[in-house]
N, C-alpha and C positions, 0 to 999 in steps of 0.2 A: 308146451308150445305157446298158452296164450298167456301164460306170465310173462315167457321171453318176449313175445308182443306187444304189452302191456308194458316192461320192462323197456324197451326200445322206442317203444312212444313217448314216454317220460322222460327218458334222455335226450329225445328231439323237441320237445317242449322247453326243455330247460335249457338248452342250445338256441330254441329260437328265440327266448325270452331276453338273453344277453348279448345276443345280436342286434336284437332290437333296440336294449338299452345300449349298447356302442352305436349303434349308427346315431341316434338324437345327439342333437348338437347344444342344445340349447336345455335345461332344467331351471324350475324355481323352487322356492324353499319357502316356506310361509309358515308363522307365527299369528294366533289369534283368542285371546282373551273371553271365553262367549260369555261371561258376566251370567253366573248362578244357573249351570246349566243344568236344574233338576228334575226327578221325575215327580210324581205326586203318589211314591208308596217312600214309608218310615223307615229308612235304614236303619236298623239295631244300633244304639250304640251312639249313632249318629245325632246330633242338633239342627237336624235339616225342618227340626215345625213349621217354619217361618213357609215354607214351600211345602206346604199341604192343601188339602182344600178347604180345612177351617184354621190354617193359619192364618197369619198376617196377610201376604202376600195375593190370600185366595188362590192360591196354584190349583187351577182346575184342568182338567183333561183338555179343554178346548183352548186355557193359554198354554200348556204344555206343547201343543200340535202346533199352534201357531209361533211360538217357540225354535222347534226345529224345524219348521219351513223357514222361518227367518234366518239361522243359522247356515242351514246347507244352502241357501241364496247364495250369500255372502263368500262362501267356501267356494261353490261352484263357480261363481267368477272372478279368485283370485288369479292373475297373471294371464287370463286366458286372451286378453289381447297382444300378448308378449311369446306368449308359451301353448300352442293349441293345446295341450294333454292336460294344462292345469300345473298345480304343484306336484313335484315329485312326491314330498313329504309335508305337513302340515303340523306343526307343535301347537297344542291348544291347551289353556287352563281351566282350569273352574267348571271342570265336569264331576258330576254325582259319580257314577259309577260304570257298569260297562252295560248296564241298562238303556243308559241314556245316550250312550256311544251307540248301541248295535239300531236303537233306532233312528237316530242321525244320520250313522254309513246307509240308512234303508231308504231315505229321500232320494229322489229321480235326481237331482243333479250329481249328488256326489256318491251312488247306490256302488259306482266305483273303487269303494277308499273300503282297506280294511284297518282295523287299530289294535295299539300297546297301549294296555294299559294296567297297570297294579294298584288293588288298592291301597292309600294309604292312610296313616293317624289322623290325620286333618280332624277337628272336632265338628266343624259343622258340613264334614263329608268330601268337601272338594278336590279333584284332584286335578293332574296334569296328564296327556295322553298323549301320544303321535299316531296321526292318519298317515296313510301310503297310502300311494297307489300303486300294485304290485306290478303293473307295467313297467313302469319306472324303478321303483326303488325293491330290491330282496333283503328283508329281513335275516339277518345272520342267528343273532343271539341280543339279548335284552336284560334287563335287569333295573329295579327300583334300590337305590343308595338311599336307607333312610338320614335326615338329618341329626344334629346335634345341638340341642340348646344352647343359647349363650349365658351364660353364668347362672344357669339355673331357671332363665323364663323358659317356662312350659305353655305361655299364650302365645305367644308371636313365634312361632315355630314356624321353620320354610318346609312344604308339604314331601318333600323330598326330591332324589334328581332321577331323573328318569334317563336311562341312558340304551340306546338303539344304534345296536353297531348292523352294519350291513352292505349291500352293494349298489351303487349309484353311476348309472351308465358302465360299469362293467369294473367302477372302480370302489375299491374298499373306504367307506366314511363312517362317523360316527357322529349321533346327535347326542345332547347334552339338554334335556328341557327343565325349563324350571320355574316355580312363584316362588318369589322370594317373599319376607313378612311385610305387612301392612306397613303404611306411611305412621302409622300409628305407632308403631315401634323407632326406637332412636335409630339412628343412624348404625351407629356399631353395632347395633341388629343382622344388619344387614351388608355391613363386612363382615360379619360372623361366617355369612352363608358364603362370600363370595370366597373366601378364603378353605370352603371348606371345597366349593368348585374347583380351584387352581391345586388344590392336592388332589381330586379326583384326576382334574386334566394332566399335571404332573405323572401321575399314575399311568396312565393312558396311554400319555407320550412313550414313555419309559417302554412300556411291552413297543413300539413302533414309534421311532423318530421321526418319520414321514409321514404321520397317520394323518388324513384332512379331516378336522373337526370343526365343527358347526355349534356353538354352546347361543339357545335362545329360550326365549321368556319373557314374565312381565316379572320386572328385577324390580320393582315400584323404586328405581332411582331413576336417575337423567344418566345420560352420557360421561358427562363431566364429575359427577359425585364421584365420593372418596371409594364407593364398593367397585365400582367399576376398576378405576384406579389400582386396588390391590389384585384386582383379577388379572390385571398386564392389558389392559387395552387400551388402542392407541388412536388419535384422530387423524391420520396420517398413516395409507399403506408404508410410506419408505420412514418410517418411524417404528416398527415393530419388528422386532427382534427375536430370535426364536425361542420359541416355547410359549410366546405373546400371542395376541389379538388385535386384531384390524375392528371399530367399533364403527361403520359409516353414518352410525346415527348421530354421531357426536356432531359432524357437519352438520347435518339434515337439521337438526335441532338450533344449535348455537349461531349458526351460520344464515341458516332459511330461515328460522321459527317453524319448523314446520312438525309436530308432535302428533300423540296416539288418543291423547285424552288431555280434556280442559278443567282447569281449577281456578275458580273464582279468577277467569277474563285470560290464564296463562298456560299456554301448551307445556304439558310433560311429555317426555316419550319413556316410557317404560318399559314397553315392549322392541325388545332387543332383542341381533339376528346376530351374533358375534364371528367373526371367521378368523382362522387361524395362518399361521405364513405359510404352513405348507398349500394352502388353497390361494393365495398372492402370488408364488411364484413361480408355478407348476410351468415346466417347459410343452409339457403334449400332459393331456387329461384333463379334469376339473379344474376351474379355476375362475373366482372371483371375476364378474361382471359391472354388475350395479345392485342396488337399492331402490325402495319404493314403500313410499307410507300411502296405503291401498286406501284414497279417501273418495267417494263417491256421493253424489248429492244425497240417493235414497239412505245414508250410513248419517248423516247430518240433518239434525231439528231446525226446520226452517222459519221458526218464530214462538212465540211467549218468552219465560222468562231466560231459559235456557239453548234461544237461538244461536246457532253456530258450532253447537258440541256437539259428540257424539250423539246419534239419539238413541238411547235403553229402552229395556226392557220395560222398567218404574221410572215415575217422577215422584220421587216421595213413594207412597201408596198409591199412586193413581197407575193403572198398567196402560201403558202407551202403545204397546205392539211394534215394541223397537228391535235392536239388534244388541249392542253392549254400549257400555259407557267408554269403551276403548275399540281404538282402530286397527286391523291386521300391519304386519309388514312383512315383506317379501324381499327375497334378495333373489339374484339370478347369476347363474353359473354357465359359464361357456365349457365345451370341451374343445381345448385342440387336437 
């Protein structure tokens, strides 16, 4: 009798949860860079020194804390003038491990979010993860795609793609997150990776021709670059064709100047939210809104040398008790 109990309460749980997600009208989606999110123990294997407490960096337990206070700020009022719940889903790079995640999701503002994450090869540890919050979003199934070198470089390797298939207002999506290789690597670096994206998304497609997919990251290119390009994305919803991508950053960028991170005086946006046609053209369900590059005074150094950028974590060596050297972005999705 109290199994079946037990049993019937969790099938009314789980009925009220997708209720709840059908009635919201309104979701957002957010992407965010946290720039060297480590903790200060040695992972095995790992090149994480620099982030110790006799490293370089001095990573002591007291900038660790003040660390992921700063973080979950940042997290916690993504979209929430837009979105009272907050992000459905949250794609972030440059986390240590699931150390550094479980105490992230533990901060009062976002003590809400749980997270995917797998480890992976990365040398100096970093990886890519997606927060939820399970209000919003149900996890289905998940899975880390490791990547593929480009003719043989073993340094500039993309950390791999992290892919989070699941339920989004009552309807079936799937995220795609990614760090693609440093500015540091050439260019067809980083068509390498894009191109290894568009056979995943290919793939994807293929089990579901209507599947709504969301591919985001810090892709360390612009809009306009060639990797983009080969991935099918387009600056123009009624320019993208199916099996493509809608890029709204290529506007936001080329159009506004308006980017994620500064380099000597010139905005880049690298962190890209990519949507697909089937999320363009949806008659009733999800479907493509607007964009937003999440820039807030307290996210911006208001003087010396580096007034106007983002303001970090470091300036050089010196610890400033910033946030990252890159900006979040968020997109927002209506249901009909």
């Amino acid at each position: 009798m109290k199994k079946l109990l037990l049993l019937s309460l969790l099938v009314l749980c789980v009925f009220s949860l997708r209720a709840q997600q059908s009635r919201q009208q309104k979701f957002s989606v957010a992407f965010y860079n946290l720039e060297n999110l480590f903790d200060t123990i040695h992972d095995s294997g790992k090149d994480d020194y620099e982030f110790l407490p006799n490293g370089d960096y001095h990573w002591t337990g007291k900038r660790y804390e003040a660390k992921l206070k700063n973080m979950a700020k940042v997290l916690g009022d993504l979209s929430r003038d837009k979105v009272s719940n907050g992000p459905a889903v949250i794609g972030v790079a440059e986390v240590e491990n699931d150390r550094v995640l479980a105490d992230l999701t533990n901060q009062n503002p976002i003590s809400n979010y749980k997270f995917v994450h797998y480890e992976g090869p990365d040398k100096r540890g970093i990886d890519c993860a997606l927060l939820y919050d399970p209000q919003q979003f149900s996890v289905k199934k998940s899975k880390l795609v490791l990547s593929t070198p480009y003719q043989g470089d073993t340094i500039h390797l993309t950390r791999g793609f992290l892919i989070v298939d699941g339920l989004l207002g009552g309807e079936h999506i799937c995220f795609v997150v990614n760090h693609w290789p440093s500015r540091g690597a050439d260019s067809s670096v980083r068509v390498h990776a894009a191109e290894q994206v568009k056979a995943l998304k290919d793939s994807l497609l293929h089990e579901d021709k209507n599947l709504k997919l969301i591919i985001m990251g810090d892709l360390n290119d612009d809009p306009m670059d060639m990797s983009l390009k080969v991935l099918g994305t387009h600056k123009f919803p009624d320019e993208v064709k199916k099996g493509d991508f809608y890029n709204p950053w290529w506007q936001t960028l080329e159009d506004r100047g308006v980017g994620t991170l500064l380099y000597k005086g010139k905005w880049n946006l690298f962190d890209q939210i990519l949507i697909s046609k089937s999320l363009l053209e949806a008659k009733k369900g999800l479907v493509y809104e607007s964009n937003e590059v999440f820039n807030r005074e307290y996210l911006i150094q208001q003087d010396g040398n580096y007034k106007g950028s983002p303001l970090r974590t470091f300036g050089g060596r010196s610890w400033l008790n910033g946030y990252s050297d890159h900006l979040p972005t968020i997109v927002y999705l209506e249901k009909k």
